[in-house]
Residue, then its C-alpha position, 0 to 999 in steps of 0.5 A: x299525165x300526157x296519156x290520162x284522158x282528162x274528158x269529164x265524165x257524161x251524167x247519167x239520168x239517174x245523176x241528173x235527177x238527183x242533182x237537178x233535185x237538189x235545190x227543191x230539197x234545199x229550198x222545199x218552201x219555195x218550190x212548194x208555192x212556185x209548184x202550186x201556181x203550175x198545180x193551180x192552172x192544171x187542176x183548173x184545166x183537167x177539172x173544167x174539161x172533166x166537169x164537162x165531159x161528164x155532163x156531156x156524157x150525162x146528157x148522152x146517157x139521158x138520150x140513149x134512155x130517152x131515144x133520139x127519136x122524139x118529134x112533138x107537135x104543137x098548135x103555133x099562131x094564126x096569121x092574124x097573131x092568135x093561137x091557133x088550134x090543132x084539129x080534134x083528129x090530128x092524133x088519128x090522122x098521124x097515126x096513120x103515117x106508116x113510120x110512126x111507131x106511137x102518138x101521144x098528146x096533151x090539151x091545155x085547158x084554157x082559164x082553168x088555173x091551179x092553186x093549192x087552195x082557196x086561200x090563194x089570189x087569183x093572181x097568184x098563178x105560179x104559171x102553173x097551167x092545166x092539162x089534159x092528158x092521154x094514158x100512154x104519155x109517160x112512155x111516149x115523153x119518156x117521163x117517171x114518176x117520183x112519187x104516186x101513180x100515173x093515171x089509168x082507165x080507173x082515175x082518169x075519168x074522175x077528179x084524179x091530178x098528176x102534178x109535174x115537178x116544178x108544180x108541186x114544189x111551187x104548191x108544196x105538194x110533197x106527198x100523194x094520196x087521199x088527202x092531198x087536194x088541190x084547186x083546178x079550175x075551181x074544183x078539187x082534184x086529189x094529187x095521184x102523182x108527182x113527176x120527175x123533171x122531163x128532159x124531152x117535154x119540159x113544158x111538163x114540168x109546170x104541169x098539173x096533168x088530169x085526164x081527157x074525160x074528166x077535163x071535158x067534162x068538168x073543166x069545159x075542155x074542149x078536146x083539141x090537143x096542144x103538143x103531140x108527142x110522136x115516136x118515128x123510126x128513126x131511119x124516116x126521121x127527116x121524111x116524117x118531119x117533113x110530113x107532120x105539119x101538114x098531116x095534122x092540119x091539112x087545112x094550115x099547116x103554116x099554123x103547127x110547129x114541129x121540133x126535136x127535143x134532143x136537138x134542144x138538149x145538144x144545142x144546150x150542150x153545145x153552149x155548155x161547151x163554149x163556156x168550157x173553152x172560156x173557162x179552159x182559156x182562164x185556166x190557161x192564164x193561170x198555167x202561163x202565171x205559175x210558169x212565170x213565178x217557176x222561171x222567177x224562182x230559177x232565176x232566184x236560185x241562180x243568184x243565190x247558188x253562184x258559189x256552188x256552180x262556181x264550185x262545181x265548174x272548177x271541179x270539171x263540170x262543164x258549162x252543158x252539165x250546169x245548163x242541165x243540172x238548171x233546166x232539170x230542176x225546173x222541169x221537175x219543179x213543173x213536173x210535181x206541179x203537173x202531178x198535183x194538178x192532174x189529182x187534184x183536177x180529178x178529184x174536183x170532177x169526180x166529186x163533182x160528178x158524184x154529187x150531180x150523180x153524173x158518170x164520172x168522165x176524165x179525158x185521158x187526152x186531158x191529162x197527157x196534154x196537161x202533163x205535157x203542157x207543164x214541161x213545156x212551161x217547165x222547159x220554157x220557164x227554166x232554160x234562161x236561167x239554165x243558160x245563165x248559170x252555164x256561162x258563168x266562169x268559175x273565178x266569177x262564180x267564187x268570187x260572188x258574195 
């Protein structure tokens, strides 16, 4: 007897799992709900920052096929407070800027209003407004058409109408060709085409878009453009940007406004992404809840199971093993609730992302920090009752009811 060595055996990771596991097979329930407060808070994580990468990636994607190197031109407001106007050779003088690549434009036609028929009140404009538009547009704007033609050399001289897409859903215009008229400026124009949204040129979208000639010939437009559309070599961006107000109005050049589209759109992400930082911090509170309800169920566990740690200290388990075997189980508790929230989280932005047919985006720096972050909690949340269960003695522990 002297000679036996009475240390107790060390337990294997192998050993702790299955011990540690025992209480969430015994009581699948319970750690069922305490898991589903810890998969609540890490889907709500994983799936806000997924949703958000991937309309991050979204609007990169849209950028990449649009270009980045968009500037518009637009006429602002007289110092007296009117509109002012863009000389009639402003598209030419612009043109002539060496790092130009291309120049479009649009004129606005004043106090010709839009209606889908004579049956509509003059008051009902629907802030449709007219314009006047050169052939080389959509590439110049990066717009498509969702349904019909863009005008050409053979319409844009006659009563022919592009309608932007908000336009033609508030007129109801859901299909082109012959018979599809609508009122412009009192006369009726023959819908060609319908857009699709524009990201880079929104004021697009409440268009109805005819062309130069034939506005200036029927609609009395009076040939001065509203928003010119310039493509520049993006390496003399800043230096053209510069040069474009007083290029196109030499004589005010106080009166023109010069912008980058894409600016706007990375300013919109920029918002979206602080939305995100809230919506992260709300998931973070459901994270912190469904640790406290995991360290509750410990702590149950604990009460409940004195007479089987008792057992097991006085068959030579010692105090670390206990305080192991505890701090086991609620790290696979929080482990299985990580898991779930990880898949769940994902799913949630892959349908998401499908029904917006945006590409699919998941962080895996999104994931690890959710799985780490549920041992943390796990860790946090179990070591009280871990230490607890360890100090019990084993006369104490039986002797429990």
């Amino acid at each position: 007897m002297a000679g036996r060595d009475l240390t107790p055996p060390r337990l294997r990771p192998r050993d702790v799992l299955r011990v540690g596991a025992v209480g969430l097979r015994t009581r699948p329930l319970r750690a069922f709900l305490s898991a589903l407060g810890i998969a609540i808070g890490i889907a709500a994580m994983i799936g806000v920052v997924g949703i958000s990468s991937s309309s991050g990636a979204e609007l990169d994607r849209q950028l990449s096929a649009l270009g980045t190197n968009l500037l518009t031109v637009s006429s602002g407001q007289t110092l007296s407070g009117e509109e002012a106007k863009m000389p009639v050779e402003a598209e030419a003088m612009i043109e002539r800027i060496g790092p130009v690549l291309s120049v479009s434009s649009v004129g606005q036609v004043q106090d010709a209003k839009v209606y889908r028929s004579e049956e509509i009140p003059e008051a009902r404009t629907g802030g449709i407004s007219a314009y006047a538009a050169r052939l080389d547009l959509l590439d110049s704007v990066g717009a498509t058409l969702r349904a019909g033609t863009w005008l050409n050399a053979a319409t844009h001289a006659y009563p022919a109408v592009v309608l932007g897409s908000a336009t033609a859903e508030r007129l109801g215009v859901g299909a082109v060709g012959p018979d599809t008229q609508v009122l412009v400026g009192g006369r009726r124009f023959t819908v060609v085409g319908v857009l699709e949204p524009v990201a880079l040129a929104v004021e697009l979208d409440t268009a109805a878009l005819v062309g130069w000639p034939v506005a200036e010939e029927r609609l009395g437009f009076d040939g001065h453009p509203t928003v010119l559309y310039t493509r520049v070599d993006e390496r003399h961006m800043d230096a053209v940007r510069d040069v474009l107000a007083g290029t196109g109005n030499p004589e005010a050049p106080n009166e023109v406004d010069v912008s980058r589209p894409s600016d706007a759109l990375a300013a919109k992400q920029a918002t979206d992404q602080a939305f995100t930082g809230l919506l992260l911090g709300v998931g973070a509170v459901a994270l912190i809840v469904g640790g406290v309800g995991v360290a509750n169920t410990m702590v149950i566990s604990v009460l409940e199971r004195r007479a089987e740690i008792g057992l097991r200290r006085s068959l030579g388990a010692t105090r670390g093993q206990i305080r192991t075997q505890f701090l086991a189980e609620s790290l696979l508790l929080s482990a299985i609730g990580g898991v779930g929230g990880v898949c769940v989280g994902a799913a949630v932005t892959v349908g998401y992302a499908a029904y917006e047919e945006w590409p699919s985006v998941i962080p895996a720096e999104a994931t690890a920090g959710g799985l780490a972050a549920t041992l943390v909690i796990g860790a946090v949340a179990g070591l009280y009752p871990a230490i607890r269960a360890a100090r019990l003695s084993p006369t104490e522990a039986l002797a429990s009811p």
